[in-house]
N, CA and C of each residue as an Amber inpcrd file, in Angstrom:
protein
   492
   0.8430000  -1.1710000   0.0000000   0.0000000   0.0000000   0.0000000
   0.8940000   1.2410000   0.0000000   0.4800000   1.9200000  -0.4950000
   1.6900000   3.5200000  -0.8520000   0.9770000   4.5410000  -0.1070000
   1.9510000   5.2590000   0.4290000   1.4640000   6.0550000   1.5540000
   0.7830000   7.2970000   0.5200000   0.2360000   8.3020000   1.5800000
  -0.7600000   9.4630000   0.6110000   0.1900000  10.7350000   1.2830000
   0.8980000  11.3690000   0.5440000   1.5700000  12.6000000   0.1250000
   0.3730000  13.9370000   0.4860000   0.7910000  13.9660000   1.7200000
  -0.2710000  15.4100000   2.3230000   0.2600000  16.4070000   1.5910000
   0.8810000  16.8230000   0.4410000   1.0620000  17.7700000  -0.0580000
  -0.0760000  18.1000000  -1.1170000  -0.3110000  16.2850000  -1.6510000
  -1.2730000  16.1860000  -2.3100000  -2.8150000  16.4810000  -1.8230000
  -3.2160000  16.3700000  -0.5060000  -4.4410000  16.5300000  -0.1670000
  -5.1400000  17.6900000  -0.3670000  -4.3260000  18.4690000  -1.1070000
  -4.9160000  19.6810000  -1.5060000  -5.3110000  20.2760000  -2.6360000
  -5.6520000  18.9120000  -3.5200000  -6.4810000  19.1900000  -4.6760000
  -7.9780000  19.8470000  -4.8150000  -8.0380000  20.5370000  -5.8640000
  -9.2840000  21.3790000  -5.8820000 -10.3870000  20.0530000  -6.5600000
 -11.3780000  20.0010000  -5.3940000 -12.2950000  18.9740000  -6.0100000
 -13.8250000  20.1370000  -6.4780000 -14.2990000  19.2170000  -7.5440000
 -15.5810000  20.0450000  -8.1620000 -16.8350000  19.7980000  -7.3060000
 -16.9380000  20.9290000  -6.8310000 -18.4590000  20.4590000  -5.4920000
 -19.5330000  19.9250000  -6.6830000 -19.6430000  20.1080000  -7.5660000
 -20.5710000  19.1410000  -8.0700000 -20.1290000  18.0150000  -7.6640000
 -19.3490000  16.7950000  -7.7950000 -19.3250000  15.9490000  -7.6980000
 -18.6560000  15.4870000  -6.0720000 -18.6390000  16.3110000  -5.2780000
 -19.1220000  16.1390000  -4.1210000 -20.6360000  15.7810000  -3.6110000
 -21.2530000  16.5500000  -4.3070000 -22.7390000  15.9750000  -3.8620000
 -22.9230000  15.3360000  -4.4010000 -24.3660000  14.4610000  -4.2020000
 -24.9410000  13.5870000  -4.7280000 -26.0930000  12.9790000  -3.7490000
 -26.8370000  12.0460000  -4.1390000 -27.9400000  11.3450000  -3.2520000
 -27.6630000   9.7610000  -2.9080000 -27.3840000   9.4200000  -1.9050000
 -27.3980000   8.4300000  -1.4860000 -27.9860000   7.8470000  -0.6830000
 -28.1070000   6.2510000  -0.4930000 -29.3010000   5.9610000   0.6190000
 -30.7220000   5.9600000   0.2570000 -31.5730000   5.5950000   1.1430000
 -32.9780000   5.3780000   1.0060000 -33.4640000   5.4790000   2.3250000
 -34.8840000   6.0370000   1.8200000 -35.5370000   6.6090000   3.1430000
 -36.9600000   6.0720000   2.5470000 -37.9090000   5.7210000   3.5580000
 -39.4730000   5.3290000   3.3950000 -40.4490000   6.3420000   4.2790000
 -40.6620000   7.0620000   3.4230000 -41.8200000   7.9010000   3.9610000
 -43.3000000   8.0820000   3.6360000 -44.0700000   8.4120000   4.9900000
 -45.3930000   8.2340000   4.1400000 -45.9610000   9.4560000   3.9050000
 -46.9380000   9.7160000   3.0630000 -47.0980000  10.6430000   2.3930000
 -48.3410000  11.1060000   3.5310000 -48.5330000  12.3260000   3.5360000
 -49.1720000  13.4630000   4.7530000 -50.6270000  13.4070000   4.1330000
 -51.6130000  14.1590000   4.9440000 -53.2610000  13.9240000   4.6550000
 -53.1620000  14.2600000   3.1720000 -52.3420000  15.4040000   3.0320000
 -52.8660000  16.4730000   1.5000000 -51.4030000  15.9150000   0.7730000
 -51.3600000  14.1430000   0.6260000 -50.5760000  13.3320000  -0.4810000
 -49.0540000  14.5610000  -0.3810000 -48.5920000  15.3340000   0.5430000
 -46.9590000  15.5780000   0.3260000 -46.2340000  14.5230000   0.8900000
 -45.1000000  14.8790000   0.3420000 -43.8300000  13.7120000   0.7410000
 -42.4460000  14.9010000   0.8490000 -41.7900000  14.6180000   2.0790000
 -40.9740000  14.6950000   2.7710000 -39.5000000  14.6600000   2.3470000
 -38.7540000  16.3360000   1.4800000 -37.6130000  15.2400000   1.3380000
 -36.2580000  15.4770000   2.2310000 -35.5200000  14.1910000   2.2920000
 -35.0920000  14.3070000   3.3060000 -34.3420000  15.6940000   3.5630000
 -33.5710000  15.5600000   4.5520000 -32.5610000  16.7430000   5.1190000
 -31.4190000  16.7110000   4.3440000 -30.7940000  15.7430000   4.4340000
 -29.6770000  15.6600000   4.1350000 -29.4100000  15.4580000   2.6710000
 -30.7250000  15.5690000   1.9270000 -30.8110000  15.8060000   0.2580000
 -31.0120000  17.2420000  -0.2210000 -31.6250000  17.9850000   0.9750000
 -32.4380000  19.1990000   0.8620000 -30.9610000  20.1870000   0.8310000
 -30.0250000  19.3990000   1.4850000 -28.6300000  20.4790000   1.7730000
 -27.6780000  20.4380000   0.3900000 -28.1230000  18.8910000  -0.5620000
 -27.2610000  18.9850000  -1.1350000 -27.7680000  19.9010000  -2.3310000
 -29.1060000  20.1960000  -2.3620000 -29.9240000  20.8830000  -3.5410000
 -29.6470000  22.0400000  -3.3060000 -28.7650000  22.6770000  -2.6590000
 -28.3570000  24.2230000  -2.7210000 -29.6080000  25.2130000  -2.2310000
 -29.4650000  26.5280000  -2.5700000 -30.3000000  27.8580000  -2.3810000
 -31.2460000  27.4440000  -3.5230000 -31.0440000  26.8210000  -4.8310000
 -32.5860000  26.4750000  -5.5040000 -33.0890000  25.0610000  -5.1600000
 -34.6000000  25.5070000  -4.9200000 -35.6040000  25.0120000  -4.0820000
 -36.3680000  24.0480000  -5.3630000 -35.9220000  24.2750000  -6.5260000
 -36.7260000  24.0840000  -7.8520000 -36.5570000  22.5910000  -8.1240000
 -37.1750000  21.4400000  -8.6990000 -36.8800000  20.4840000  -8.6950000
 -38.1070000  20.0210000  -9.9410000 -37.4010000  19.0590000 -10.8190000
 -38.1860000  18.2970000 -11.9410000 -38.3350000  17.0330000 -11.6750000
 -39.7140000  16.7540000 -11.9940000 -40.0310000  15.2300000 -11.7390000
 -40.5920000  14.4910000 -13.1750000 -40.1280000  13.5580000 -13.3930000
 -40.5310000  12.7390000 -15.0160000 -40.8860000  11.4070000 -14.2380000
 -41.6160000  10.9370000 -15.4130000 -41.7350000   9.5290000 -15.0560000
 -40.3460000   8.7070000 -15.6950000 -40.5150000   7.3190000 -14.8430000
 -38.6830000   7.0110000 -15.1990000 -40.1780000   6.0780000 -16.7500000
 -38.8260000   6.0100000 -17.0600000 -38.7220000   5.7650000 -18.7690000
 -39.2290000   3.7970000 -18.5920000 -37.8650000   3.0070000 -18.0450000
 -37.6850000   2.0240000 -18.2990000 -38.1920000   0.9600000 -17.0300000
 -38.2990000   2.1010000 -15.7670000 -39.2500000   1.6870000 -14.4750000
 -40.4960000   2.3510000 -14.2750000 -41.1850000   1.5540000 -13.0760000
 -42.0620000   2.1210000 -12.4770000 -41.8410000   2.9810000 -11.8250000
 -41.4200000   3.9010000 -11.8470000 -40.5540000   4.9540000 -10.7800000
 -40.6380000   6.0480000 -11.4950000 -40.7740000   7.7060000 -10.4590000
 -40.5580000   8.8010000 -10.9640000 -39.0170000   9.4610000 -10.5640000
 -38.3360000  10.0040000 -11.3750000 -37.1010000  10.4400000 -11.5460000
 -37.0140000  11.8280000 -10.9110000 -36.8310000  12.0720000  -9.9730000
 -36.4680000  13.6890000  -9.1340000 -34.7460000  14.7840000  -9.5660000
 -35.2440000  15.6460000 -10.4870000 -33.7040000  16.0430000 -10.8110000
 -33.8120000  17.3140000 -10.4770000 -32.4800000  17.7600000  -9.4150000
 -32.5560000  19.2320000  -9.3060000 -32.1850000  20.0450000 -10.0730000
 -32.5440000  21.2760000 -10.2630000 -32.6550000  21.9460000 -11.2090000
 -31.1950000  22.2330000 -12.2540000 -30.2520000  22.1530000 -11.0090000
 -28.4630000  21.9850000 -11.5540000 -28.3420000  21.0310000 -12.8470000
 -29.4180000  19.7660000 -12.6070000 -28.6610000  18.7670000 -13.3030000
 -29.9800000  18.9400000 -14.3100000 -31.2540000  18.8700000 -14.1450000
 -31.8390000  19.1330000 -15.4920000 -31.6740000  20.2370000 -16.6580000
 -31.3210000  21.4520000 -15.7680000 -30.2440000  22.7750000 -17.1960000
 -29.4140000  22.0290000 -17.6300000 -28.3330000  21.3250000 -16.9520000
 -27.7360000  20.1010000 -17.9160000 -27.6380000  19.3170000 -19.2210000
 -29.4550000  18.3500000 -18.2070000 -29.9610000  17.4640000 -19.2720000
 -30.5960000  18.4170000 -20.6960000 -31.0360000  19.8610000 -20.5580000
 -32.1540000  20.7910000 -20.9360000 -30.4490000  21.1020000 -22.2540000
 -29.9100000  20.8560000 -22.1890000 -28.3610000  21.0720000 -23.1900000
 -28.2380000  20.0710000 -24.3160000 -28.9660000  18.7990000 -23.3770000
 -28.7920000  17.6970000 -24.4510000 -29.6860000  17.7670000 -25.6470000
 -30.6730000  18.2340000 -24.9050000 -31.9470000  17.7310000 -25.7020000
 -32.0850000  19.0130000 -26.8600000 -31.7950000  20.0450000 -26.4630000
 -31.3430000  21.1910000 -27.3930000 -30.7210000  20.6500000 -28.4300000
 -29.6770000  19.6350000 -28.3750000 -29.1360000  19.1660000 -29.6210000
 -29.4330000  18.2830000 -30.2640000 -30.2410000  17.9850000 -30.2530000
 -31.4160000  17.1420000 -30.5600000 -31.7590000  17.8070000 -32.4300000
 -31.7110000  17.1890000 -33.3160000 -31.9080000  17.6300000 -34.6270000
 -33.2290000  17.7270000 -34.7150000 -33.9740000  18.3490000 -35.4940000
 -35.0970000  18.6980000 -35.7010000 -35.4940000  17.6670000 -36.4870000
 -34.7730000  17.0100000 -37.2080000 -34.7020000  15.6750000 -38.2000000
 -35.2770000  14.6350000 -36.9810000 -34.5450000  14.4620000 -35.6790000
 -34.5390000  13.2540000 -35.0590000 -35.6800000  12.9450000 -34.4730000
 -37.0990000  12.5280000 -35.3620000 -38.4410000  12.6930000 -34.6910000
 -38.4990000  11.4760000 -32.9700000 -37.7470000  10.6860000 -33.1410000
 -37.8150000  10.1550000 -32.0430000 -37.5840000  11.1720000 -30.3380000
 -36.3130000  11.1500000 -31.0070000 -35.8360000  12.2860000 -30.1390000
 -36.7620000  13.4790000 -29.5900000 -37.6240000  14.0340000 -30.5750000
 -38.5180000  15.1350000 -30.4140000 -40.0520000  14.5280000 -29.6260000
 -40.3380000  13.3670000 -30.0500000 -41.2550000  12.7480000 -29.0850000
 -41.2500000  12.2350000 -28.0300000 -40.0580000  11.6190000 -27.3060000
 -39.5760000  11.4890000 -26.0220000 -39.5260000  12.8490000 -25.3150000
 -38.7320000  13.8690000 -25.9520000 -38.7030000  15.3770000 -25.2330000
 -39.8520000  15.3200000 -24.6620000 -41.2070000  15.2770000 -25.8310000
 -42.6720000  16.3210000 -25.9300000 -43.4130000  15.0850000 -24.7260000
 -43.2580000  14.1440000 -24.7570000 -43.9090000  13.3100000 -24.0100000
 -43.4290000  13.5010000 -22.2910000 -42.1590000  13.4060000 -22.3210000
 -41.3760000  13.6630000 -20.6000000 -41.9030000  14.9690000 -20.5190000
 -41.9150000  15.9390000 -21.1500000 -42.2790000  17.5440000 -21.0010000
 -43.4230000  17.5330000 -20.4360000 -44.8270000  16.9560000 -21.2600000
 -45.8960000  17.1440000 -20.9860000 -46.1450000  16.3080000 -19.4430000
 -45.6860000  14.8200000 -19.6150000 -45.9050000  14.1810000 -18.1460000
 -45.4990000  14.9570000 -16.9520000 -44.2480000  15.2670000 -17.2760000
 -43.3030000  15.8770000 -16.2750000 -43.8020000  17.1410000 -15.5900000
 -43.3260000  17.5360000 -14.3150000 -43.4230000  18.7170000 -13.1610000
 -42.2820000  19.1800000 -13.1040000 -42.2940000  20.2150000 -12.5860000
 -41.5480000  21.3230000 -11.9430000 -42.1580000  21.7800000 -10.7850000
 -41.7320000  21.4100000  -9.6820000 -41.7720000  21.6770000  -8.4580000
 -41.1180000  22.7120000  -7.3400000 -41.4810000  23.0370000  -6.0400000
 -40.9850000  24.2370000  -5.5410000 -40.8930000  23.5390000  -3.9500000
 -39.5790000  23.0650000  -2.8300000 -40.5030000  22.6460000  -1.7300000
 -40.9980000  23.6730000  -0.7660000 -41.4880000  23.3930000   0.0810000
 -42.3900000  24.0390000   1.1950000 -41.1490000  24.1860000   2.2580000
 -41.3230000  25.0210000   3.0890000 -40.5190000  25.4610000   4.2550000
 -40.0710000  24.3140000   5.3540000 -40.9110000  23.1360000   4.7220000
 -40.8060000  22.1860000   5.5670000 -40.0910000  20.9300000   5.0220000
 -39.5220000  21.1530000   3.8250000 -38.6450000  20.2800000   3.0340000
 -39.9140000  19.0680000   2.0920000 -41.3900000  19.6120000   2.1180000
 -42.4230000  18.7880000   1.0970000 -42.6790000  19.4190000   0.1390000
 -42.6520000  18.5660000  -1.2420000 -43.6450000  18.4340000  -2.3310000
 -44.6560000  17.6220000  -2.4860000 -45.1560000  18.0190000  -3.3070000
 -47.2490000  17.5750000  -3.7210000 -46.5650000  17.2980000  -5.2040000
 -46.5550000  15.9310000  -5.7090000 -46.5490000  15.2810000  -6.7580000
 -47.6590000  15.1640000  -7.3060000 -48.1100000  15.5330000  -8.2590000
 -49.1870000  15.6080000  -9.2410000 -49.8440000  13.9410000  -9.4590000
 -51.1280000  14.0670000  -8.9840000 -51.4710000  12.4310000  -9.2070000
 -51.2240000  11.9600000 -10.2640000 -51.4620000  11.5890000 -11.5540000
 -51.1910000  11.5140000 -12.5080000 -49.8710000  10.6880000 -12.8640000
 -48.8670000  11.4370000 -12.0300000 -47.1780000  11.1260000 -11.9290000
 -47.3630000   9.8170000 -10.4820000 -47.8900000  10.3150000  -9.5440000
 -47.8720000   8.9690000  -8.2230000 -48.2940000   7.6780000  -8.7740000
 -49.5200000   7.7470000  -9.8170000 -49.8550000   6.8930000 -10.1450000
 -49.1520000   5.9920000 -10.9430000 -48.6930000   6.4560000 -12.1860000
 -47.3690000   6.1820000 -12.9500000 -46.9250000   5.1070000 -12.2800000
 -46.2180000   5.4620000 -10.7930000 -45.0970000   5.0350000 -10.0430000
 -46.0590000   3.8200000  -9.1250000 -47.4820000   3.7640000  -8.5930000
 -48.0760000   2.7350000  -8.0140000 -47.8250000   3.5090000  -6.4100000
 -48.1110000   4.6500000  -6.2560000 -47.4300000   5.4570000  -4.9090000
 -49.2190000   6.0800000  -4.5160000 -49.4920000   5.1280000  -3.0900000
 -50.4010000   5.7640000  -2.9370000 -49.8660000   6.3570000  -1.3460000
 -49.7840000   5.9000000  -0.4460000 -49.5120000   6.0310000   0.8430000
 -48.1350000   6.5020000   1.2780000 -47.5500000   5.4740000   1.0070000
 -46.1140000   5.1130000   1.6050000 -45.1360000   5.4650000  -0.0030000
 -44.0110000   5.9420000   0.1630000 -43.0420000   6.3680000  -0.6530000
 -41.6360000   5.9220000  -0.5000000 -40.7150000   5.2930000  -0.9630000
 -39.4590000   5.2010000  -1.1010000 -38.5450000   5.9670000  -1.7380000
 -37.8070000   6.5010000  -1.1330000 -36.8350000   7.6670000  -2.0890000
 -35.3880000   6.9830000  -2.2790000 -34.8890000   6.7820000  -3.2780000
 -34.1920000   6.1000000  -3.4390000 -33.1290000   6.9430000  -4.0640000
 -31.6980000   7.4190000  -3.5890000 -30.8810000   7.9960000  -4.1100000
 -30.0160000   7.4020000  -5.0460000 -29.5450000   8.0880000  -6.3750000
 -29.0970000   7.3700000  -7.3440000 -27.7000000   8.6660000  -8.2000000
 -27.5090000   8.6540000  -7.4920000 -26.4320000   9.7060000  -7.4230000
 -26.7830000  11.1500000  -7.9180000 -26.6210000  11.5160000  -9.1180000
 -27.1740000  12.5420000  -9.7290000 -28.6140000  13.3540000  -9.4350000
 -29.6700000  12.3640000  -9.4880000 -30.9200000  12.3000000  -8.9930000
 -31.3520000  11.4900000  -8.1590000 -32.8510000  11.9520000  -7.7000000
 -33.5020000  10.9300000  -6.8480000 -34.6920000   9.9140000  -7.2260000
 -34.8190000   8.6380000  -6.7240000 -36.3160000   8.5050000  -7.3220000
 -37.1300000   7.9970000  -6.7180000 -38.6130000   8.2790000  -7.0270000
 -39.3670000   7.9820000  -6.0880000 -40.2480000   6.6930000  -6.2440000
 -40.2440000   5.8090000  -5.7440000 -41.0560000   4.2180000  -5.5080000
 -42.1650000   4.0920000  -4.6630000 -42.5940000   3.1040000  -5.3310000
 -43.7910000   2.0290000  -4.2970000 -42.5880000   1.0960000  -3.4240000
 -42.5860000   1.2750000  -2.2260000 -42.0920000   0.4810000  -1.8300000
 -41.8470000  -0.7380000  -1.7510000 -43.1270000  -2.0940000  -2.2450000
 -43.4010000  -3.0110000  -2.4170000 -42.2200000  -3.4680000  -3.7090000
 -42.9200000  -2.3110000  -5.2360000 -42.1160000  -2.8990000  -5.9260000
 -40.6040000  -2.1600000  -6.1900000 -40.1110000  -1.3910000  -5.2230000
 -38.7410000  -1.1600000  -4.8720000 -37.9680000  -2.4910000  -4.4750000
 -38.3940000  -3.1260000  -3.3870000 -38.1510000  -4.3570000  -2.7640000
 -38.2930000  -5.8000000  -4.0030000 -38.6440000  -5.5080000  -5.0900000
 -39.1490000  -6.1920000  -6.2140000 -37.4510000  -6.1510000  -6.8490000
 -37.5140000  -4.7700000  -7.3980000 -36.1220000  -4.0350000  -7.8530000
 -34.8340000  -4.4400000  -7.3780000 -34.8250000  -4.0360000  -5.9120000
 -33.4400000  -4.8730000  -5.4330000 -33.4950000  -6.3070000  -5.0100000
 -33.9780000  -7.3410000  -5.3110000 -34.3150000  -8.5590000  -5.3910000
 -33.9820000  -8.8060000  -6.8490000 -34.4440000  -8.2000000  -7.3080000
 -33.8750000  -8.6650000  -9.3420000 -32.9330000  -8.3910000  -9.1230000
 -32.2580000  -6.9910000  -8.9290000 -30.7300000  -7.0710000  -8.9460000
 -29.8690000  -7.7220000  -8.7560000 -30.2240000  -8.2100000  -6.9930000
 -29.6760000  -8.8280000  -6.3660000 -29.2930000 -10.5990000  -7.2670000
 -30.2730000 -10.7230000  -7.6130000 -30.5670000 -12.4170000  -8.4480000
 -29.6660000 -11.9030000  -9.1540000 -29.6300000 -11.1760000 -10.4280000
 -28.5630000 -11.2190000 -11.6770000 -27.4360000 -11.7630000 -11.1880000
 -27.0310000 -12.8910000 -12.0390000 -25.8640000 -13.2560000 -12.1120000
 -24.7650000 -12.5770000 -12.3980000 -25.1120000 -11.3610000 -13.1460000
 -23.8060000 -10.8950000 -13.6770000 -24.1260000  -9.6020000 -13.1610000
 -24.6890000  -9.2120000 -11.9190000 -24.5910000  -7.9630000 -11.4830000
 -22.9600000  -7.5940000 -11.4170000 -22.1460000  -8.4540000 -10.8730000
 -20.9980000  -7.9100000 -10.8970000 -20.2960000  -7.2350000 -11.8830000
 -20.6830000  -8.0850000 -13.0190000 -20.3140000  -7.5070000 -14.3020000
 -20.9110000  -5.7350000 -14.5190000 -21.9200000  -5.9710000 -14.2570000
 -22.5350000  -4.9320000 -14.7030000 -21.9610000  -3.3960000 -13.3860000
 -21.0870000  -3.4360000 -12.5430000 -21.0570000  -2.9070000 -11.6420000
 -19.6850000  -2.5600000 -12.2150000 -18.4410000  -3.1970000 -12.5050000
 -17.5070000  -2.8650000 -13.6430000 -17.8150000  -2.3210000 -14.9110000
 -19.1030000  -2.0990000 -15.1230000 -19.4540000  -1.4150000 -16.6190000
 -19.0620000   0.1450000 -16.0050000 -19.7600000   0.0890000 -14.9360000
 -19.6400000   1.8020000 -14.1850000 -18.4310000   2.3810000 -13.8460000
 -17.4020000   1.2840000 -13.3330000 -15.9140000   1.4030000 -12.9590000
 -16.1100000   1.3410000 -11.2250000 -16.7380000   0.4410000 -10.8270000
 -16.7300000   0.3790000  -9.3920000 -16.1960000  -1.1410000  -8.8570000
């Protein structure tokens, strides 16, 4: 093992990639359907309070991106050819499903039924951190999710696709 050169510990790291969401939390949703997000997500979302919610694409799950990282995604899709009708119907479809949200003083949003439903979220909520973004589950079939994972044989493989 090679020792670590404290001269070196003084690299400039990019607070973007200091933050991120990690962990999972199960919360249940309040009389008037808000959900709770945590603290320690609420710190990493900075002074904007603004937050986009889509339905996830390839799960039952809605996708939570703060506003940092959807101006981001909002870059990609700009380059998007006017030719590429696929491309332009995925936009128009996530656009129209999708929210833009604001939280409350108390760290809650009110998810648009429409979107809970999507996800199978009536009561109870799972927030599931996924680095970049967050997402939100039925808990039941969250527990579904990491059970498949878990089974794949070649999760490992697939965990070296990422470089981990």
């Amino acid at each position: 093992m090679t020792a670590v050169d404290p001269t070196e510990a003084t690299t400039v790291v990019d607070p973007e990639l200091e933050s991120g969401f990690y962990g999972d939390f199960v919360h249940g949703l309040d009389t008037k359907k808000r959900l709770t997000i945590p603290s320690v997500w609420r710190e990493q979302l900075s002074t904007l309070r603004e937050l986009v919610v889509l339905p996830g694409v390839n799960d039952k799950c809605l996708c939570v991106y703060p506003a940092r990282e959807m101006t981001r995604r909002m870059r990609q899709f700009r380059k998007l050819a006017t030719s590429d009708r696929e491309g332009r119907r995925l936009t128009r479809v996530l656009a129209a499903r999708g929210e833009r949200l604001t939280w409350d003083g108390n760290g809650r949003i009110r998810v648009k039924d429409s979107l809970m439903e999507h996800a199978g979220i009536a009561d109870q909520v799972m927030l599931v951190g996924a680095m970049y973004h967050f997402e939100l589950w039925n808990p039941e079939l969250w527990q579904q999710e990491m059970q498949a994972a878990v089974e794949e044989s070649d999760f490992a493989e697939k965990a070296q696709y990422l470089g981990l």
